[in-house]
C-alpha positions as a printed Julia matrix, in Angstrom:
284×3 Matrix{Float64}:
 -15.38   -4.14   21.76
 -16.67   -5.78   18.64
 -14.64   -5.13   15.57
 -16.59   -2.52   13.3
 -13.65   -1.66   10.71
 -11.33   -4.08    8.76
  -8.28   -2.87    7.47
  -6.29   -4.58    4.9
  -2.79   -4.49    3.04
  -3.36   -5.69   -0.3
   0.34   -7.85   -1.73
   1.05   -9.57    0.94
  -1.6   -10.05    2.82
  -4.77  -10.13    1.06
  -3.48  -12.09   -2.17
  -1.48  -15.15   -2.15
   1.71  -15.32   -3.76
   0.0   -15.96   -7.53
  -1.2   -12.24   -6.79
  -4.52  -13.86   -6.91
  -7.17  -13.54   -4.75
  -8.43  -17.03   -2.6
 -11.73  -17.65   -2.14
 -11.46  -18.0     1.49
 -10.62  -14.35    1.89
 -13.18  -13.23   -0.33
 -16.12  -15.26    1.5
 -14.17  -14.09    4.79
 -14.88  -10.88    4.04
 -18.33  -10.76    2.67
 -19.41  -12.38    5.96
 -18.33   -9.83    7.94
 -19.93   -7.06    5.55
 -23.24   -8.33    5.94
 -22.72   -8.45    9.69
 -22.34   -4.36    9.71
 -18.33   -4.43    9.62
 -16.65   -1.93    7.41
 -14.06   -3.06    5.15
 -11.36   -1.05    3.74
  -8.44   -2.03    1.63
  -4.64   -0.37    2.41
  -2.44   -0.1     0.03
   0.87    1.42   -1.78
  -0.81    0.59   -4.92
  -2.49    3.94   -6.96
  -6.05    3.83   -7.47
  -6.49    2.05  -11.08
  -3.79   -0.88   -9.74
  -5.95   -0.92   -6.46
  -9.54   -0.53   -8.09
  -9.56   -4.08   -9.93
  -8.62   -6.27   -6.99
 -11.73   -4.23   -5.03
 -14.29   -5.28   -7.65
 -13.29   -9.24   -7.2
 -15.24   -8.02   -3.7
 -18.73   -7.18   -4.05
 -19.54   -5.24   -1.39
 -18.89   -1.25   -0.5
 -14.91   -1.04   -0.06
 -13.13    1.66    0.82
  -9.15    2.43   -0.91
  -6.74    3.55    1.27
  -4.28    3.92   -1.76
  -0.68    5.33   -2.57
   0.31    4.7     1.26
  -2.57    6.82    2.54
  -1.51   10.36    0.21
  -5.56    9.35   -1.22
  -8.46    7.88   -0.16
 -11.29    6.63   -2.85
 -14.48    4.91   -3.12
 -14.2     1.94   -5.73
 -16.54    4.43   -7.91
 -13.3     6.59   -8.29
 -14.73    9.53   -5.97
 -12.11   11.21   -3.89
 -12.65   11.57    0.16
  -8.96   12.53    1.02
  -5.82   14.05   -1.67
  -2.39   15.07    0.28
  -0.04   15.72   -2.51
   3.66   16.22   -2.26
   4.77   19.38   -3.4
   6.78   19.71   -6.41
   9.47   21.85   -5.08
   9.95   19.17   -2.78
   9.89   16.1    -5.41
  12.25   18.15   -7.83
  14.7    18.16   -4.77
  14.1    14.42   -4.01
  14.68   13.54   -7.54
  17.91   15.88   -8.31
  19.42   14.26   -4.99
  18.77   10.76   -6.06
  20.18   10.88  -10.15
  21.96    7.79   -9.48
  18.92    5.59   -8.81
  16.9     7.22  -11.97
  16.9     3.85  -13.46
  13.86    2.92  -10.86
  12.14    6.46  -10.42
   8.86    7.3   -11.73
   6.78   10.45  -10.64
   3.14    9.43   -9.88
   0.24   11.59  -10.51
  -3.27   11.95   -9.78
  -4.62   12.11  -13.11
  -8.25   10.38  -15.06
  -5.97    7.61  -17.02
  -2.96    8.8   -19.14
   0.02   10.27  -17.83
  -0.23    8.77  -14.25
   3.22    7.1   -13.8
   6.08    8.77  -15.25
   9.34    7.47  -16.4
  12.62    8.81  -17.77
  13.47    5.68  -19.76
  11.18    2.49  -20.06
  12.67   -1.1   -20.64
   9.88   -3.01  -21.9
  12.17   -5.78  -22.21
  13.47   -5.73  -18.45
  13.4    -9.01  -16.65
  12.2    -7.66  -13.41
   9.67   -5.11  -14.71
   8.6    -5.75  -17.64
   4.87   -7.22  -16.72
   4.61   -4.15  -14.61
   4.84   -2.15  -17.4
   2.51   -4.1   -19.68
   0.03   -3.85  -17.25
  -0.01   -0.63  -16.82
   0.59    0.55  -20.69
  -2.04    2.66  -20.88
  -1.41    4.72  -17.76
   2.46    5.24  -18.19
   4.82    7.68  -20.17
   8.38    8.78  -21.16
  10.15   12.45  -19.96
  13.49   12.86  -20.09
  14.93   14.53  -17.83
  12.28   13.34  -15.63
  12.34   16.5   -13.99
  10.77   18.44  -16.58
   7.44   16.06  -15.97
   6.77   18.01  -12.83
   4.67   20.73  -14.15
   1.93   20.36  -11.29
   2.13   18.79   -7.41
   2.28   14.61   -7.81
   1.43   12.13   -5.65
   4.82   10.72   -4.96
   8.16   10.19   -6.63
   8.69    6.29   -6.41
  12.24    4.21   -6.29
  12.07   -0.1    -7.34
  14.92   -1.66   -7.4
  16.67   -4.73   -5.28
  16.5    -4.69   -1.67
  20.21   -3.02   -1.31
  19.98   -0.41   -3.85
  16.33    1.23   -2.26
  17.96    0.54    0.92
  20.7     3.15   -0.5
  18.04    5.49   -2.05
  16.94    5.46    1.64
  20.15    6.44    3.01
  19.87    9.55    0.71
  16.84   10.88    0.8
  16.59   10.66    4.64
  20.0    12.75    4.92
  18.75   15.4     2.58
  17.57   18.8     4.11
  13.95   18.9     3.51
  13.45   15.55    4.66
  11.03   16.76    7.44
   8.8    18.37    4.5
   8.17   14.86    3.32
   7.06   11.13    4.2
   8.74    8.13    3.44
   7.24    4.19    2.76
   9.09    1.64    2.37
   8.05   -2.24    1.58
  10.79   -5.17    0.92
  10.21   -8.19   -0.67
  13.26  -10.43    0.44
  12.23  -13.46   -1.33
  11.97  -11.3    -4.64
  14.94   -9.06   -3.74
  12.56   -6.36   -4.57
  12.16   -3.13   -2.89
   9.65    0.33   -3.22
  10.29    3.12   -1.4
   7.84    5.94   -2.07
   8.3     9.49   -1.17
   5.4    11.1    -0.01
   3.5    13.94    1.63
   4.56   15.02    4.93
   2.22   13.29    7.39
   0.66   10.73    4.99
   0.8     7.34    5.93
  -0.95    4.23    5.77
  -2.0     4.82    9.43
  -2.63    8.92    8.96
  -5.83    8.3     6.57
  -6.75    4.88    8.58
  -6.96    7.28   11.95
  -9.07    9.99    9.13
 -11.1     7.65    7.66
 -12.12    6.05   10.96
 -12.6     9.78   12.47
 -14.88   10.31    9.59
 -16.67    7.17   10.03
 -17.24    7.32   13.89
 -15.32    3.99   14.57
 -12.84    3.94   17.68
  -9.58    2.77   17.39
 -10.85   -0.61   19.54
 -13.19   -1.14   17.08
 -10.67   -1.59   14.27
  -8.97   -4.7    13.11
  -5.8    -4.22   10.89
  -3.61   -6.91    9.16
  -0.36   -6.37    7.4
   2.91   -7.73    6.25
   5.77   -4.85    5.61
   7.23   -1.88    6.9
   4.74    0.25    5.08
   2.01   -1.62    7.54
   3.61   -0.17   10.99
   1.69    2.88   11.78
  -1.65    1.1    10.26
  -0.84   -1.74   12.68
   0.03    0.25   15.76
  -3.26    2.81   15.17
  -5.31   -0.54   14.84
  -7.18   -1.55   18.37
  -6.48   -5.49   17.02
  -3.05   -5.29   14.9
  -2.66   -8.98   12.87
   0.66   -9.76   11.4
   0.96  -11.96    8.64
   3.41  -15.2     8.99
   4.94  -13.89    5.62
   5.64  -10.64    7.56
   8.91   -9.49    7.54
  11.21  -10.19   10.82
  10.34   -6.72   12.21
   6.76   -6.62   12.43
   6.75  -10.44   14.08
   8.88   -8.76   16.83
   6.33   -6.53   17.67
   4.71   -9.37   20.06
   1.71   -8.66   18.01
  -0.81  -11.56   16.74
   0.35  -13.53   14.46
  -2.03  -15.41   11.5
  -1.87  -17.56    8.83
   0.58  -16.66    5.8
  -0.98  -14.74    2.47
  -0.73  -18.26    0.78
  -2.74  -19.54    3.59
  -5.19  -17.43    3.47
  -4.2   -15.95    6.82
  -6.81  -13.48    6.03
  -9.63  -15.37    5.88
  -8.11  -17.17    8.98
  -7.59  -13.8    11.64
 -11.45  -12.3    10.33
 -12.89  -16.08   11.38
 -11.39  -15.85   14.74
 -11.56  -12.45   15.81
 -14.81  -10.98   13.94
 -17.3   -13.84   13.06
 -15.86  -15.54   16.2
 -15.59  -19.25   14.6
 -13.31  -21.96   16.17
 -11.04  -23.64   14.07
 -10.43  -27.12   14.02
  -6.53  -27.91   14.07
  -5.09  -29.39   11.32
  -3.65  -32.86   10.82
């Protein structure tokens, strides 16, 4: 079957290591847009971190965003909202006071307000440009309980690749685990870590299966590339799962395709083979 939907992680995957954007991926991608294919970016990021790297593409994208708990047109306009209850997160964040130092609550909300902290470093080494990025969207509560006065999107743990491993290790032994999702991505050659807690049944895959439903486009007809745990489900729901050569060990296991790293523009790479069906020429 020809591929009618491309799916796409965003770090990772579609931008190179520079968090930039190459060309190749870009012109990749508008190719296969004019040729009828649907493209959709996938993504932990929320909607205002995800919006900006979807108007460096200039054709209709679709935003698979916060791990699949939304789905949004670039315009901001809402097709799909799972929220995680706040009975739940107040649980998830009283069990976990010993990681507080990476939480934030994340909310679905026009600008101010949306990520929520109980103390913010500006200085820190780690995430300080994270912060200034985002200055405008972000706030202080402490205790960052008291923030939850309506349902958020998620309640979301950074740190180094041991201590979310740990946050892990709690929140999956708590009680009301089964009311709630879990995503996880691992940077090893950052020793960075997110693990986001999430809606029960949201997923990266979940609104990819929706969003094709809604679209009329078989599974077969869907191409999906990714690079981290988060991408699994997205991967295995895909007809044509692509695995980046960044990918972490466990995806590469999977004896799915392989393509070209994120600095490579492995992107750009997997669409020319498998969707606009040109031959590459190897390389000396």
């Amino acid at each position: 079957m020809p591929i009618r939907l491309i799916a796409m992680d965003i770090d990772g995957t579609l931008l190179d290591n520079r968090h930039e954007l190459p060309d190749a991926n870009r012109d990749a991608i508008l190719e296969a847009h004019s040729r009828g294919v649907e493209i959709v970016l996938v993504t932990g990021r929320r909607f205002d971190f995800a919006r900006p790297i979807s108007e460096h593409i200039p054709c209709e994208v679709a935003l698979i965003i916060n791990n699949g708990a939304l789905i949004k047109s670039k315009n901001g306009e809402t097709h799909l909202r799972r929220l995680l209850p706040r009975a739940i997160a107040l649980e998830v964040l009283r069990a976990t006071h010993e990681f507080r130092s990476g939480a934030a609550v994340v909310f679905d909300r026009p600008r101010e307000n949306q990520l929520v902290f109980e103390h913010i470093d500006w200085n820190d080494a780690v995430s300080s440009g994270y912060y200034q990025r985002n200055r405008e969207y972000i706030a202080e509560c402490a205790p960052l309980e008291s923030c939850l006065t309506e349902d958020p999107i998620q309640v979301m743990f950074v740190g180094s690749a041991a201590r979310m491993r740990a946050t892990l290790a709690i929140v999956c032994s708590m009680d009301c685990s089964p009311q709630f999702g879990l995503a996880h991505t691992e940077y090893e050659h950052r020793n960075l870590s997110i693990l986001d807690v999430i809606s029960s049944g949201s997923s990266k895959g979940a609104a990819l299966a929706e969003w094709a439903r809604r679209r009329g486009i078989a599974r077969d007809e869907i191409m999906a590339l990714g690079d981290n745990w988060n991408d699994r489900d997205m991967l295995e729901f895909a007809g044509l799962p692509i695995v980046m050569a960044n990918s972490v060990a466990e995806l590469k296991s999977l004896g799915w395709a392989v393509t070209l790293s994120n600095d490579e523009c492995g992107v750009a790479a997997a669409i020319r083979k498998h969707v606009l069906d040109i031959k590459e020429t190897s390389r000396k």
